[in-house]
C-alpha positions in Angstrom: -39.7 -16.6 -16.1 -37.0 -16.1 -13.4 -38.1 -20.3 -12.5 -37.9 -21.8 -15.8 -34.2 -19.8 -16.7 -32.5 -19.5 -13.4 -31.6 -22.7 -13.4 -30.2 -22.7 -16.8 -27.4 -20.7 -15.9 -26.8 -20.6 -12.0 -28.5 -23.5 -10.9 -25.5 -25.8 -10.8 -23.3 -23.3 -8.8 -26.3 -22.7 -6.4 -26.5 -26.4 -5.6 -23.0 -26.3 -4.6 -23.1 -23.3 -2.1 -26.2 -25.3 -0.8 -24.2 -28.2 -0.4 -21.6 -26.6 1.4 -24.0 -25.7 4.0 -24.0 -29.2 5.3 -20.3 -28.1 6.5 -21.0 -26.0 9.1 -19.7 -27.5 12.8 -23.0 -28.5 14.4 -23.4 -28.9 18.6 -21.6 -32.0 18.6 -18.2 -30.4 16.9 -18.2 -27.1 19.1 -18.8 -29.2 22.4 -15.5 -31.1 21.0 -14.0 -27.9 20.6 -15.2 -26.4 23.9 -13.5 -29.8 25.9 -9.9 -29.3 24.1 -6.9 -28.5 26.5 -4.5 -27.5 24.1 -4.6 -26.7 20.1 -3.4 -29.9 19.3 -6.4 -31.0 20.6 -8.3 -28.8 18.3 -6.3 -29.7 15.8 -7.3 -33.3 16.3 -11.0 -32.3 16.6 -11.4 -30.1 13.6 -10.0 -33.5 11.0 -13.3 -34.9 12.6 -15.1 -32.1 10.2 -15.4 -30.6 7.2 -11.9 -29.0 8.1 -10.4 -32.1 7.4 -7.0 -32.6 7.5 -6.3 -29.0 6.7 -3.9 -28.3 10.1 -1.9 -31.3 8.9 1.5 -29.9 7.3 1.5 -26.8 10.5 4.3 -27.6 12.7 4.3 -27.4 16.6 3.3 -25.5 18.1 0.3 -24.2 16.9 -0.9 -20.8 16.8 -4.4 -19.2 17.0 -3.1 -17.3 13.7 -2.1 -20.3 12.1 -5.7 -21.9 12.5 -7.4 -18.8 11.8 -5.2 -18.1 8.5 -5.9 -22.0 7.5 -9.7 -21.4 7.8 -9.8 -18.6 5.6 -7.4 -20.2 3.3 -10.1 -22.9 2.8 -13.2 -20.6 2.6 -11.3 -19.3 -0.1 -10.5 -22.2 -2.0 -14.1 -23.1 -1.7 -15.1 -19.2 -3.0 -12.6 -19.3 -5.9 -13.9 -22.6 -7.1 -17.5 -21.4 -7.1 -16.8 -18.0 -8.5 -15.0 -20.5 -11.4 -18.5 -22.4 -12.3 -20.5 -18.8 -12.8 -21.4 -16.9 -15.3 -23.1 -12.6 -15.7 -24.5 -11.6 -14.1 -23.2 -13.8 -10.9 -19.5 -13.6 -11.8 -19.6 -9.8 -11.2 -21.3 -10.6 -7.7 -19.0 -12.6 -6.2 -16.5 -10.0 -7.6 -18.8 -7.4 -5.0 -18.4 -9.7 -2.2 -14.2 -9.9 -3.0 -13.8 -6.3 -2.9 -14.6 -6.1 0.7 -12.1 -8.0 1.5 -9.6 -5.8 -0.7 -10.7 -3.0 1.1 -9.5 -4.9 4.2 -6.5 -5.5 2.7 -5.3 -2.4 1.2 -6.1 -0.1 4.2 -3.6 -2.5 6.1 -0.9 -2.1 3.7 -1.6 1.4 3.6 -1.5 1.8 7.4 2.3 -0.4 7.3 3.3 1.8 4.9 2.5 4.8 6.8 4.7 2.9 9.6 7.7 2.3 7.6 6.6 -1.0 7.6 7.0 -3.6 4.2 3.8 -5.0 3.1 5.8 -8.5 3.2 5.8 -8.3 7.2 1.6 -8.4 6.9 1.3 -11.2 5.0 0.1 -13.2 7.6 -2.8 -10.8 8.2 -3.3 -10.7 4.7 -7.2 -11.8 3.9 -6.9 -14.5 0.9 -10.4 -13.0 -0.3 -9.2 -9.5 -0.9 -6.0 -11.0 -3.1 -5.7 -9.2 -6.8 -2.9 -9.7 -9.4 -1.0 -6.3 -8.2 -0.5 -7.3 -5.0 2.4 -10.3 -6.2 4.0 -7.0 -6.7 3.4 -5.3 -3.6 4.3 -8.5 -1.9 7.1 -8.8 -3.0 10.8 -9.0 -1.1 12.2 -6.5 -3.3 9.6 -3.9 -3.1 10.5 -1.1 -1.3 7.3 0.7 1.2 10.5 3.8 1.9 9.7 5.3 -2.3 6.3 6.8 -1.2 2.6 6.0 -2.4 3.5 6.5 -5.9 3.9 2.5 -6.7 0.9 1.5 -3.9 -1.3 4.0 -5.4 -0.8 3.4 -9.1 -1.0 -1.3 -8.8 -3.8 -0.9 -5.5 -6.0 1.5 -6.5 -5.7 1.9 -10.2 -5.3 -1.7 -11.1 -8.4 -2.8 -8.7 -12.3 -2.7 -8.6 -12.1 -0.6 -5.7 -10.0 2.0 -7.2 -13.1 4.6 -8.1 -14.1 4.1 -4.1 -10.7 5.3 -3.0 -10.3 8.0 -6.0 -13.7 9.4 -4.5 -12.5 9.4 -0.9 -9.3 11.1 -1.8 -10.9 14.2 -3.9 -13.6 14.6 -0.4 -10.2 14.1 2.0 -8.4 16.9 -0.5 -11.0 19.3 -0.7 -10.3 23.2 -1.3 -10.7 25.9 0.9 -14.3 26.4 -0.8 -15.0 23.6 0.2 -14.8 21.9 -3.7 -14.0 18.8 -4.4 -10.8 18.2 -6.5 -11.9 16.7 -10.5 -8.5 14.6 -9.9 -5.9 13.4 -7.4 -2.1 13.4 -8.8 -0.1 10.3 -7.9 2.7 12.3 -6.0 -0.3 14.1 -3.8 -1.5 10.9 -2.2 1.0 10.5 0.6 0.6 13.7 1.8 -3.1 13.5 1.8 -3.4 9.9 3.4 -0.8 10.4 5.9 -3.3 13.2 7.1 -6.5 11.0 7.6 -7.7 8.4 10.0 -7.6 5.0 8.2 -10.1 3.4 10.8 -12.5 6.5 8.9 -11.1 6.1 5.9 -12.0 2.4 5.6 -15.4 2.8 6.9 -15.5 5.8 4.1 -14.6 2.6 1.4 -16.7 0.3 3.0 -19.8 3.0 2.5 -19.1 3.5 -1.3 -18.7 -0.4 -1.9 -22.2 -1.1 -0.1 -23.8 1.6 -2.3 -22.7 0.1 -5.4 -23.3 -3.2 -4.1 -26.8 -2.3 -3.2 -27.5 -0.2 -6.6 -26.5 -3.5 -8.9 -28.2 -5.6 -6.7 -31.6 -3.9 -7.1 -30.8 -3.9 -10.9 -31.3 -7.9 -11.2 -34.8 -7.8 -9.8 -36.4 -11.0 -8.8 -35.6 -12.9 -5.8 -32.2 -11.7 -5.8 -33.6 -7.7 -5.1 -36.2 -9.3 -2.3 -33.0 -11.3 -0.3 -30.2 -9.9 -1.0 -31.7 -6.2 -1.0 -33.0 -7.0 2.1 -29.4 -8.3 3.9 -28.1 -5.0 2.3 -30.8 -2.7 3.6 -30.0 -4.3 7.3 -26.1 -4.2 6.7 -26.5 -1.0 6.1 -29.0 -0.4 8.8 -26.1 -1.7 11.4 -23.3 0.5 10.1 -25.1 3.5 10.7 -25.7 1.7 14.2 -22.2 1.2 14.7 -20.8 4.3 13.5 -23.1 6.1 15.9 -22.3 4.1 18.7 -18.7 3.5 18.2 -18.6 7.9 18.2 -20.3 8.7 21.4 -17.8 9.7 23.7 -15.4 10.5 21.3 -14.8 13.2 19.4 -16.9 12.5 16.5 -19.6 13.2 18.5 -19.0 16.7 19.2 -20.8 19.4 17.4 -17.6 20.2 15.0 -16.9 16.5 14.2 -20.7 15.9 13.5 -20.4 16.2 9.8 -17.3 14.2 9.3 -19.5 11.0 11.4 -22.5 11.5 9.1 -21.0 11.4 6.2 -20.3 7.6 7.0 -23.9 6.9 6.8 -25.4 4.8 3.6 -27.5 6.3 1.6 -30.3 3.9 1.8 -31.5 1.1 4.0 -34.7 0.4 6.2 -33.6 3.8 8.9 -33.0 5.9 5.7 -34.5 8.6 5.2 -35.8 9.3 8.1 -34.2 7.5 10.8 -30.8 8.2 9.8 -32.2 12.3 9.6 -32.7 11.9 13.4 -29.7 9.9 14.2 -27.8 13.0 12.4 -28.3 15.1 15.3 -27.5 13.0 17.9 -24.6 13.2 20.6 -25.5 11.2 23.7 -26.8 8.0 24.6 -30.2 9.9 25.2 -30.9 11.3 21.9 -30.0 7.8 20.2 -32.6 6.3 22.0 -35.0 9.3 20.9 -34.0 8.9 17.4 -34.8 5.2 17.5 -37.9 5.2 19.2 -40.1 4.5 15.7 -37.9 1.3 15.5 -38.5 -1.0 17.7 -35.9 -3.8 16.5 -33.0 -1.7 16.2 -34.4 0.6 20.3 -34.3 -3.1 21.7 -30.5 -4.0 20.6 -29.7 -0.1 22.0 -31.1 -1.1 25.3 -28.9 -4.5 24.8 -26.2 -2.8 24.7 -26.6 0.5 27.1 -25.4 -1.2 30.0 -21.9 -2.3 27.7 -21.1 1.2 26.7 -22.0 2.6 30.4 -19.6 -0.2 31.9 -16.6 1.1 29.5 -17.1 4.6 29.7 -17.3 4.3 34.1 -14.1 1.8 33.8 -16.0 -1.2 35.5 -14.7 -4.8 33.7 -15.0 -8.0 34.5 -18.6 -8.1 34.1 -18.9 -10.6 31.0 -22.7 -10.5 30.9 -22.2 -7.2 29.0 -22.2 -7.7 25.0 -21.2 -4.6 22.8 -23.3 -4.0 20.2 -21.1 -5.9 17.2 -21.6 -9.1 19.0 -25.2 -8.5 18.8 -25.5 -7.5 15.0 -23.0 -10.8 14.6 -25.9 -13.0 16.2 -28.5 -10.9 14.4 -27.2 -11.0 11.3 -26.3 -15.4 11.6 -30.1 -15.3 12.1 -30.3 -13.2 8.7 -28.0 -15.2 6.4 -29.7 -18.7 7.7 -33.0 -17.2 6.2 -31.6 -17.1 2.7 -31.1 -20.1 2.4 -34.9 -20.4 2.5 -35.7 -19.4 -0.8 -34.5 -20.0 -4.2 -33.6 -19.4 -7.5 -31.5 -15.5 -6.0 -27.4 -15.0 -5.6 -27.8 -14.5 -1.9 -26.9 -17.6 -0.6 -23.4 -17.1 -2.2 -22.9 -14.0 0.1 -24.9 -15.5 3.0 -22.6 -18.5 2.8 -19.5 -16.2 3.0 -20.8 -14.6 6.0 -21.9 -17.6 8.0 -18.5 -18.7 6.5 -16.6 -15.8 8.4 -18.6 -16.2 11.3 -17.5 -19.8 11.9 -14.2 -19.0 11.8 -14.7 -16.1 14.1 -15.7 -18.6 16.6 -13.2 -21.2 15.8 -10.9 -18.3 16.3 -12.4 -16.8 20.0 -12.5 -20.9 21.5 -8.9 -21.2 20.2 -8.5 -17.7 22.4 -10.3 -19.3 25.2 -8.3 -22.9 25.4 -4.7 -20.6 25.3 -5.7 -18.4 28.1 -7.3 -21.6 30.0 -10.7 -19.4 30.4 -13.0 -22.1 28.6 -15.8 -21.0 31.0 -16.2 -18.2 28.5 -16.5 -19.6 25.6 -20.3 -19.9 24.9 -20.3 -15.4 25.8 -19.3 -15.0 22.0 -19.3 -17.7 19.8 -22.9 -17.7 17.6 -23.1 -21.0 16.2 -24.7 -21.8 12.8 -28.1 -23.5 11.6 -28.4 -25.2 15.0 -31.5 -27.4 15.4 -34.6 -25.4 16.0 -36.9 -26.9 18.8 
């Protein structure tokens, strides 16, 4: 059934994302890249793909953030005019893979306003994904960041698909003595609740909620589309819960008080949940990590990756680039992950695995621009993951 009526009503947008693979920079482009002097010379490489011309109208001289700003620009050009050729139940998941973005977007303003600082001044850092109506008001000149959370609160997380995420984390961040959970959050309570928390936690906190409900629609459509894209967000979720442990030993999330407050930033499902993510509950050094992921072999072998990275920073030796943390790992394992939809048919995962590989592009478009400014081009193939590169 899913074969003969797929098609019907998704198959024209999924022939576009699958042509849009064929726009990924292949080894030819990135040893262009990798031979530039200056920007301008990237400049003049990336019209030579399908970046085109897009650099054109920037004047001189060019900045890494004006090429990384221009990329994602165009991805989301590209995303808005394949969100504009869906229909149910896809429309509703590009909308999932938007509000990620919006979570990005509205923990920055949120962290400028706690700085005194107008949301106008972070429009550059802006992602063009995570953009809603509300925030041509936020954005504005005239808006002013010195009245409180009153006006961010009531367009941002009211107004938004990610305003029952946020309502959810306030009531846990406000709870009573007992311990409670508030039923609601007044308006004029927010500042003095936000200004209290860490946003790096807090956004993490989002990010949790918005891969839940991600995960709980996409196992509602079935088919293909639970097999792949259950399966990307099973691992997603799988490397948050990697990260967030990481990330906390050494710091005081890993210490016995702060134990709860970590945990409760792991997803509630995924391929370590239940019983994995039981074990990694307990842990607190490098030592009981490894313990905990002994029955995984996949995930024990990028610990041991990334060991001798976390032992470098915590003993203050640099310099020594053959070291990778364990987020440039999960980016390579993850390119590896999104290629593989593309595999099968008739399932919405390519539309997120495109976005992905998308982001990933830029990410390395981004660290060789880093590379040519600071004349260390020696280091460019350390990071950079490229994208459905021939296999041999």
């Amino acid at each position: 059934m899913e074969l003969s009526m797929f098609n019907v009503s998704h198959g024209f947008t999924e022939a576009v994302a699958r042509g849009l693979r064929s726009g990924f920079l292949g080894v030819e482009d990135y040893r262009r890249l990798g031979t530039c002097d200056t920007l301008e010379d990237m400049r003049s490489a990336l019209e030579e793909t399908d970046y085109g011309t897009f650099l054109q109208d920037e004047p001189s001289p060019l900045l890494v953030s004006t090429i990384s700003k221009k990329c994602y620009e165009k991805l989301a050009d590209e995303f808005r005019y394949l969100k504009a050729q869906t229909v149910e139940p896809l429309t509703t998941f590009m909308d999932f893979i938007a509000r990620e973005k919006m979570i990005d977007n509205v923990c920055m303003i949120i962290q400028g306003a706690l700085n005194n600082k107008a949301p106008k001044e972070l429009e550059e850092k802006i992602h063009p994904l995570g953009v809603f109506e509300g925030m041509k008001v936020i954005m504005s000149e005239s808006f002013d960041v010195q009245g409180g959370f009153d006006d961010v609160y009531r367009i941002f997380l009211v107004d938004t698909p990610i305003g029952a995420y946020f309502e959810e984390y306030l009531k846990e961040a406000d709870r009573d003595k007992d311990d409670m959970a508030r039923a609601g959050i007044e308006t004029s309570q927010v500042g003095g609740i936000l200004t209290k928390q860490d946003l790096e936690i807090m956004k993490t906190s989002l990010k949790k909620a918005w891969l839940e409900d991600f995960y709980a629609f996409v196992e509602s459509q079935g088919g293909t589309t639970s097999e792949v894209m259950g399966h990307i967000l099973k691992m997603e979720a799988d490397f948050r819960v990697l990260l967030v442990t990481m990330n906390a030993l050494n710091t005081n999330l890993s210490t016995e008080s702060s134990l709860q407050d970590r945990n409760a930033l792991y997803p509630n499902f995924g391929y370590l949940y239940p019983e994995g993510t039981k074990e990694l509950r307990k842990v607190f050094n490098d030592t009981t990590v490894r313990a905990a992921l002994e029955p995984y072999s996949k995930y024990l072998q990028l610990f041991d990756q990334v060991k001798d990275f976390y032992d470098a920073e915590s003993g203050g030796r640099v310099g020594q680039t053959s070291f990778q943390s364990i987020e440039d790992l999960i980016y390579a394992e993850n390119v590896h992950m999104y290629e593989m939809a593309f595999e099968q048919q008739y399932h919405f995962g390519i539309f997120y695995a495109w976005v992905k590989l998308r982001e990933q592009e830029i990410r390395n478009i981004r660290w060789i621009a880093n590379m040519v400014v600071l004349n260390t081009k020696d280091h460019i193939d350390d990071t950079i993951v490229p994208i459905f590169q021939p296999r041999m």
